[in-house]
C-alpha positions as CSV (number, residue, x, y, z in Angstrom):
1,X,0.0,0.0,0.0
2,X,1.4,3.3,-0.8
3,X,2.4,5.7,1.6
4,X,0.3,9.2,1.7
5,X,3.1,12.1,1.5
6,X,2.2,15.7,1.2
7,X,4.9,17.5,-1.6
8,X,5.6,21.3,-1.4
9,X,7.4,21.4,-4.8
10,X,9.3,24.6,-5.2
11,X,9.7,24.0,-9.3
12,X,9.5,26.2,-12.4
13,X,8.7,23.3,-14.6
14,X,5.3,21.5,-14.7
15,X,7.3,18.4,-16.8
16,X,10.1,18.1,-14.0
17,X,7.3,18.0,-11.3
18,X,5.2,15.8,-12.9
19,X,8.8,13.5,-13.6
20,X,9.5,13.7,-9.7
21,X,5.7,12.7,-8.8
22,X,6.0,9.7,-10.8
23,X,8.9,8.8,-9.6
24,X,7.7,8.7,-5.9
25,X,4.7,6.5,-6.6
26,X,7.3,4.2,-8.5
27,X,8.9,4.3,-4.7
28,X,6.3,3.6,-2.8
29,X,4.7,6.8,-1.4
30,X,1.3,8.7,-3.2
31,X,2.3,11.8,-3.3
32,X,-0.6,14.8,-3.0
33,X,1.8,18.0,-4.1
34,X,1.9,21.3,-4.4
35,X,4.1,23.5,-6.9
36,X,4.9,26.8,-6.2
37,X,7.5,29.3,-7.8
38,X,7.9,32.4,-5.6
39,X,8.7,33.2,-2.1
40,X,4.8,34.7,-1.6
41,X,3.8,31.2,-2.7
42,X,5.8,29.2,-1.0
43,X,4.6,31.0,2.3
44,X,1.0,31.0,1.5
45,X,1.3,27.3,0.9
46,X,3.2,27.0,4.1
47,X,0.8,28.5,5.9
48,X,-1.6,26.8,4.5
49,X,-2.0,23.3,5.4
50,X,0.8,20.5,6.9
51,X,3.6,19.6,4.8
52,X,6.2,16.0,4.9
53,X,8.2,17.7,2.7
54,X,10.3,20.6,0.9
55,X,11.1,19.6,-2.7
56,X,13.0,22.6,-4.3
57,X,15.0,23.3,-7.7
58,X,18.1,25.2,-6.9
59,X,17.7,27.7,-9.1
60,X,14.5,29.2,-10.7
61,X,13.2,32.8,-12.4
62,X,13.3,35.2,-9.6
63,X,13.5,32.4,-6.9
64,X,16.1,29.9,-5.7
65,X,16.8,26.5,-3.5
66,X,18.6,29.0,-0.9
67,X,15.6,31.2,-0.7
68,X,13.4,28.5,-0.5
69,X,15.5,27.4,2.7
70,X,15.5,30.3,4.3
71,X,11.3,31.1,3.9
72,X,10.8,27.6,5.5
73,X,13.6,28.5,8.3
74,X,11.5,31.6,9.1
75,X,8.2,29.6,9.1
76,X,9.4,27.9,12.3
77,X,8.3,24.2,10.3
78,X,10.8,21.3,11.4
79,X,10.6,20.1,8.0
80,X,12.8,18.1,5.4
81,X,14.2,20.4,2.5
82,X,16.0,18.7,-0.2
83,X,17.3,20.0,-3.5
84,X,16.2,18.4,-6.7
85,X,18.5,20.3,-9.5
86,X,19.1,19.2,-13.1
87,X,23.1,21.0,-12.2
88,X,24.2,21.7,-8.9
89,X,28.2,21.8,-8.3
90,X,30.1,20.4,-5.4
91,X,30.7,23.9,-3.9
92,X,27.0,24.4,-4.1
93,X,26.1,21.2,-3.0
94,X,27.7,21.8,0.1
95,X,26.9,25.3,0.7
96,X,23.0,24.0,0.7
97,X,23.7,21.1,3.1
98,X,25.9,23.7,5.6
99,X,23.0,26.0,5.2
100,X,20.3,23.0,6.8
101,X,19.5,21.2,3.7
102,X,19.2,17.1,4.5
103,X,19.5,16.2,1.0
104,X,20.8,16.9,-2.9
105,X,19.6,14.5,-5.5
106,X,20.1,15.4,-9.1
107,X,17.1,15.2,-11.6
108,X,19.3,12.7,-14.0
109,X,19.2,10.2,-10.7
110,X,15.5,10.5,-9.6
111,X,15.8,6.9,-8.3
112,X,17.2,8.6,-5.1
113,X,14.1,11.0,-4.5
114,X,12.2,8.0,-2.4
115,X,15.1,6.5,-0.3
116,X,16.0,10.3,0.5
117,X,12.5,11.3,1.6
118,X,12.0,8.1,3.5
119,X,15.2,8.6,5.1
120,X,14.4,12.4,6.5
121,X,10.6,11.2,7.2
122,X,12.5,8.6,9.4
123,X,15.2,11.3,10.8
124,X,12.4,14.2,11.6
125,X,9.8,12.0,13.6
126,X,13.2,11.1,15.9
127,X,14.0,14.3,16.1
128,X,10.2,15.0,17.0
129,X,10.4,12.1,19.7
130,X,13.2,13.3,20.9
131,X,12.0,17.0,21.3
132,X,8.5,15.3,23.2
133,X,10.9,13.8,26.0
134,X,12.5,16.3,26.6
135,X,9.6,18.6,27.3
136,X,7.9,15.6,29.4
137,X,11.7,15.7,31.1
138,X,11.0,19.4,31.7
139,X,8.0,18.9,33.3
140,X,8.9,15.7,35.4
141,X,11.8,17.5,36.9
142,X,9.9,20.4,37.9
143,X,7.0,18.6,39.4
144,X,9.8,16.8,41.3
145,X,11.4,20.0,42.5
146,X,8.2,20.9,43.3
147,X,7.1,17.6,45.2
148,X,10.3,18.1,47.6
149,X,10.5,21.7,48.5
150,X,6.7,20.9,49.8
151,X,8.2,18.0,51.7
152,X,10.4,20.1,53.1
153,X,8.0,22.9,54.0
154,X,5.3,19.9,55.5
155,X,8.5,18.4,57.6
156,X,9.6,22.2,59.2
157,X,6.2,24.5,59.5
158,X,3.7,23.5,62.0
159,X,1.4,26.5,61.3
160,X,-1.3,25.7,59.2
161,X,-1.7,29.0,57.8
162,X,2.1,29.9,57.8
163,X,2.0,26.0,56.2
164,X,-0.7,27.3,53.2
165,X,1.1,30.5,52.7
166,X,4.5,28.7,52.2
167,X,2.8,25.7,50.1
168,X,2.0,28.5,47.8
169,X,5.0,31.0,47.5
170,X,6.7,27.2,46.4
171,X,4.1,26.7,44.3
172,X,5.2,30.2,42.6
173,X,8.7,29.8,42.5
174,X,9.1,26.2,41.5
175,X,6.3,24.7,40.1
176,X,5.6,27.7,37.5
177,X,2.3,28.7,38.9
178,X,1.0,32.1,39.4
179,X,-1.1,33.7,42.3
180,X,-4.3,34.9,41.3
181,X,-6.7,36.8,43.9
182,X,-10.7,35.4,44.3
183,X,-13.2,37.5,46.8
184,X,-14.8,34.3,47.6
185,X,-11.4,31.9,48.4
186,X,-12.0,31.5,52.2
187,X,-8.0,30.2,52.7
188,X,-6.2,32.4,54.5
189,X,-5.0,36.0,52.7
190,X,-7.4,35.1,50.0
191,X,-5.5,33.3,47.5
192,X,-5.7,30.5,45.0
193,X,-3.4,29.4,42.8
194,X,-3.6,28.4,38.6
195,X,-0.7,26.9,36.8
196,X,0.7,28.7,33.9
């Protein structure tokens, strides 16, 4: 069964794109694509809907692979961007892949489009993984500094509203909550407390 991958094709040609489509399905993926030939484009179409994937030519009229690099780096998306270029020097090749590029496949060697896409597919839901654990890692630690300094306070304070009022202030300053005031809160001093 085919994969569903969702193509923004930064391409001057309607004959290359259509070249670069068939060659995906003929590697396993069923490509829905979009082609787009100017920066506005590009960002409208990022903007948009979800993309897998940044096809781009190095070098079209009045746009270019390094331009299309740099609208996707200032669209924030944690997307793969390779370079599909009928030429494309060494010097340029590796100028693209300094510059964040994963990939350069030539349009004379198409066979490579599908192993390269399936590769960075592969590489960016790590990277994604990876980013998820470490916020859940965040939010562990914190909930654990926060579990101890109350410890501490419930160990040391035998005033229960001295108790509340330090509960709190810890609350505050290591669990990332902030005070809010409520006219109806019977606790003592009238607080409450919402995380942030």
């Amino acid at each position: 069964m085919a994969v569903p991958l969702r193509v923004l094709l930064v391409e001057d040609s309607e004959d290359d794109a259509l070249l670069m489509m068939e060659e995906l399905r003929a590697g396993g993926f069923e490509p829905a694509w979009e082609r787009v030939e100017t920066a506005k484009a590009m960002r409208a179409a990022l903007a948009r809907q979800p993309w897998d994937v940044v096809l781009a030519d190095y070098a079209l009229p009045g746009f270019s692979g390094p331009g299309a690099l740099q609208v996707l780096r200032e669209s924030g998306l944690d997307l793969p961007f390779i370079i599909v270029s009928g030429t494309i020097g060494e010097e340029r090749t590796a100028e693209m892949m300094r510059a964040g590029a994963q990939d350069v496949v030539l349009k004379d060697r198409l066979a490579r489009l599908a192993p390269a896409i399936t590769r960075e597919l592969q590489e960016a839901q790590v990277r994604q993984e990876r980013e998820h654990a470490q916020q859940q890692l965040v939010v562990v630690n914190r909930g654990l500094r926060l579990l101890s300094a109350i410890n501490q306070a419930l160990l040391r304070i035998t005033d229960e509203g001295e108790l509340l009022q330090t509960v709190c202030q810890i609350a505050v300053e290591t669990g990332g909550y902030c005070r809010v005031r409520r006219s109806q809160n019977r606790t003592p001093g009238g607080l409450c407390w919402i995380a942030v």
